[in-house]
N, C-alpha and C positions, 0 to 999 in steps of 0.2 A: 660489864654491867653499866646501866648508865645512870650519870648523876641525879639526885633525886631533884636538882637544879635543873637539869632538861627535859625529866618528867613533867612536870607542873608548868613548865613555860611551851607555849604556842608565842611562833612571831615576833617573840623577844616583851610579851605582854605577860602580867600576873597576871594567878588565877583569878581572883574578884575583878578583874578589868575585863578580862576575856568574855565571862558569864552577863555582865551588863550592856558591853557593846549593843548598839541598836535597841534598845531599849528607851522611850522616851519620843517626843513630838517635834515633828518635822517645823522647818522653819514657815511654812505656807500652811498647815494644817493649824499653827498659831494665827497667821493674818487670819483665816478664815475665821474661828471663833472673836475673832476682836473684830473684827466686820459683821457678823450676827449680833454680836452684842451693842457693837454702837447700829444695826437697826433698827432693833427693838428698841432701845434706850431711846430714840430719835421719834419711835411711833408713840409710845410712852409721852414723854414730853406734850406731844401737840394731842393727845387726848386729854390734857390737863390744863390745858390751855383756858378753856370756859369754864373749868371748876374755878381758876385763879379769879376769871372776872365774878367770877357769882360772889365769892372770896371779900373782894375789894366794894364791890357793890353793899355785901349784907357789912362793911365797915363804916360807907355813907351814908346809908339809911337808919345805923345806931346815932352816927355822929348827926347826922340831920335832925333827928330828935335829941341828939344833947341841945341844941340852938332852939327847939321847941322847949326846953326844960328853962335852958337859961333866958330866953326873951320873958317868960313868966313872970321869973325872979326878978326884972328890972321893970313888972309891970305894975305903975303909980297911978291911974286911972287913965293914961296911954303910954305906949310903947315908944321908947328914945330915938330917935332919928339916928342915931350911933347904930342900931340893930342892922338898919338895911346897906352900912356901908364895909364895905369890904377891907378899909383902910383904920379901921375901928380901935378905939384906945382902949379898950375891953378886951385886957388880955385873955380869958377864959376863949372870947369869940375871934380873936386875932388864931389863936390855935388850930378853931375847928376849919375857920377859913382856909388856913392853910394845909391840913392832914386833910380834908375833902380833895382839895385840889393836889395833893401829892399821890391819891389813891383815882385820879383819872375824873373826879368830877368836877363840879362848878358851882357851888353855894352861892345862889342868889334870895334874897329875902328881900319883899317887896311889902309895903307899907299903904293902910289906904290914906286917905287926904287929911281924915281927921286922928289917924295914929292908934285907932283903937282896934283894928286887927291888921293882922299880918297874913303873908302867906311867906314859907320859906320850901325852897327844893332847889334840886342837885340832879344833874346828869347822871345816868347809869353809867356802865360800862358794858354789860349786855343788851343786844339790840335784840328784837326780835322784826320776823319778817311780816310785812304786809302781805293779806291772806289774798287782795286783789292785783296786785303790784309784783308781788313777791321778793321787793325792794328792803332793805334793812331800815328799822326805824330807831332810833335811840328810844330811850325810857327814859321818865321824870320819877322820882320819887317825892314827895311833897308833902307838907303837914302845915296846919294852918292853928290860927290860936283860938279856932271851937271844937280844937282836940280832934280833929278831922285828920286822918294819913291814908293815903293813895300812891298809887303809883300809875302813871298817867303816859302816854301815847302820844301828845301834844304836847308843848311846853306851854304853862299859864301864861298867860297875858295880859300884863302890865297896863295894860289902857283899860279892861275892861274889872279890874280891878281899884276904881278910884276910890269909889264909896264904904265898898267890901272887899278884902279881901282873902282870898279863900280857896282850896284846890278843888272847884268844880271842873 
């Protein structure tokens, strides 16, 4: 009769070892899943890439109107020559100057001759393409102090704003 020790052993393996053997995922059957998964994750990513700029964009366009709210507040029947410079002792506007410019844009605020309007705007971060060209264009977003806000194709210009200025 034989021992109930040589019953139950195959190979010199116990039973629960014997019954699992080959059970479980091959070492290349894993690369392959972590290879699908860093594709998609990779196509993923650069689909979201434009959501990011609209993202940062709709963050300059709040903050460019914070600088419309606050040029207001320091309006005494003209606006401070402090307003249009970017090196400004007006902590509130030293802030947005530099969060515009940490989110991809460029806060310029332009002043006419006699101080009593302004025009202020910021680079986008989304372009769109020229319909004739089909060349990328940057975007302006802008607001001026007769409560006027645009978003503009061209960048305002400074010379033709002496007397007025304004986001036409």
């Amino acid at each position: 009769m034989k021992s109930k020790r040589n019953q139950n052993s195959s190979f010199g393996c116990a039973p629960h070892q014997r019954e699992s053997f080959g059970a479980g995922f091959t070492l290349i059957e894993m690369l392959v899943v972590v290879a699908i998964i860093g594709l998609l994750s990779s196509i993923l990513l650069n689909a979201l890439g434009p959501a990011k700029d609209k993202a940062k964009d709709a963050r300059i366009m709040q903050e460019v109107n914070q600088v419309r709210d606050l040029a207001e507040t320091m309006y005494n029947g003209f606006y401070p020559a402090d307003l249009a410079n970017s090196a400004t002792t007006n902590a509130n506007l030293q802030s947005l100057y530099a969060d515009i410019t940490a989110q991809g844009g460029g806060l310029r605020v332009i002043l006419s001759s006699d101080r009593r309007t302004y025009a202020a705007y910021s680079t986008l971060n989304a372009s769109v393409n020229d319909p004739t060209t089909g060349a990328k264009e940057l975007q302006y977003y802008c607001v001026d102090s007769s409560g006027r806000s645009s978003i503009l194709l061209k960048e305002p210009n400074p010379g033709l704003m002496a007397n007025v200025a304004s986001c036409q």
